[in-house]
N, C-alpha and C positions, 0 to 999 in steps of 0.2 A: 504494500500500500504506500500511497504517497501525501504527503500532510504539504499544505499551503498555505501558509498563515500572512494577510496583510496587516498592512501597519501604516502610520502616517493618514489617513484622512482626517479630515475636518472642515472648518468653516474657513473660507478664503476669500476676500474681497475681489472687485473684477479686474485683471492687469495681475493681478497678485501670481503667487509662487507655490508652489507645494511637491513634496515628493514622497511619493509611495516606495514602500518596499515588501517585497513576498519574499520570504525565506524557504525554500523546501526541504523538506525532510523523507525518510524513510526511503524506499528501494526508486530512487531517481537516476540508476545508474539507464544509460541509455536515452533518456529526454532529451533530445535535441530541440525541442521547439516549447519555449515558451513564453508568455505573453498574456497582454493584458484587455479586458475587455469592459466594456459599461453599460448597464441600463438605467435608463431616465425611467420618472412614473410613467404607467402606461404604455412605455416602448417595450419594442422588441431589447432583446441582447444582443450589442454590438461592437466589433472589432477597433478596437483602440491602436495597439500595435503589437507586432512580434519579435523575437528576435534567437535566431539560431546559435548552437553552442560555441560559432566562428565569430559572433556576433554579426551575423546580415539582418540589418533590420527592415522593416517593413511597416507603413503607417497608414490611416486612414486618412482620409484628403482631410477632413475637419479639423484635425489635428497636426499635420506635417508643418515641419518648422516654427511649432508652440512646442509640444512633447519630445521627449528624448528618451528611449527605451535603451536599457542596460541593463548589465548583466554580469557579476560577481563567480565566475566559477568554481574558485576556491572557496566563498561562502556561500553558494548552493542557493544565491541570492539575485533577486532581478527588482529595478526599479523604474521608477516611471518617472521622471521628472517634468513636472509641469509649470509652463511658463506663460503669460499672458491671458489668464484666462479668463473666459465669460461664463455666460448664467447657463447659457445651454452646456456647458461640461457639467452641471451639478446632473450626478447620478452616485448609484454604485460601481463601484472600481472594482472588477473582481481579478484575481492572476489565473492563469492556468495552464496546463504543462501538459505533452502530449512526444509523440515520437515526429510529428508530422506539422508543418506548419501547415496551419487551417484546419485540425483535426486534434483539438483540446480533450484529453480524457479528464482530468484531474481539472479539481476548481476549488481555491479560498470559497472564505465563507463571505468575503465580501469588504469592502468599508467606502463608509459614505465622505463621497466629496461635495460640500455645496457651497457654492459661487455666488455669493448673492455681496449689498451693499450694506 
């Protein structure tokens, strides 16, 4: 099994800063693909970004060049760093880990990020 625990959300004004981190634990040997994803109230769940164990990242257009996805090998760690942000980024930030980018098995429990003044 594999544990994903976030860390870092909260309340963030708009232009403001914030950076998530997931730690993973337990039998992660082999993940190559992990990454982070969001759901607003009422939305679907949506791809934020990824990034493979070479670090190739990959973002969503809503995001590209505010966000910056990384990735800590040696602490089994990936984080999201947010920059510029507006009211529409408030959601849940969930991480999650998988063998395949676009193909998440594993999922945190979640933390909430909101954007507001």
């Amino acid at each position: 099994q594999v544990q994903l625990v976030e860390s870092g959300g909260g309340l963030v004004q708009p232009g403001g800063s914030l950076r998530l981190s997931c730690a993973a634990s337990g039998s992660i040997s082999g993940l190559n693909a992990m990454g982070w994803y969001r759901q607003a109230p009422g939305k679907g769940r949506e791809l934020v970004a990824t990034i493979t164990s070479v670090g190739v990242t990959n973002y969503a257009d809503s995001v590209r060049g505010r966000f910056t996805i990384s990735r800590d090998n040696t602490k089994n760690t990936v984080y999201l760093q947010m920059s510029s942000v507006k009211p529409e980024d408030t959601a849940v930030y969930y991480c999650s880990a998988g063998f395949r980018i676009g193909f998440p098995i594993y999922w945190g429990q979640g933390t909430q990020v909101t954007v507001s003044s």
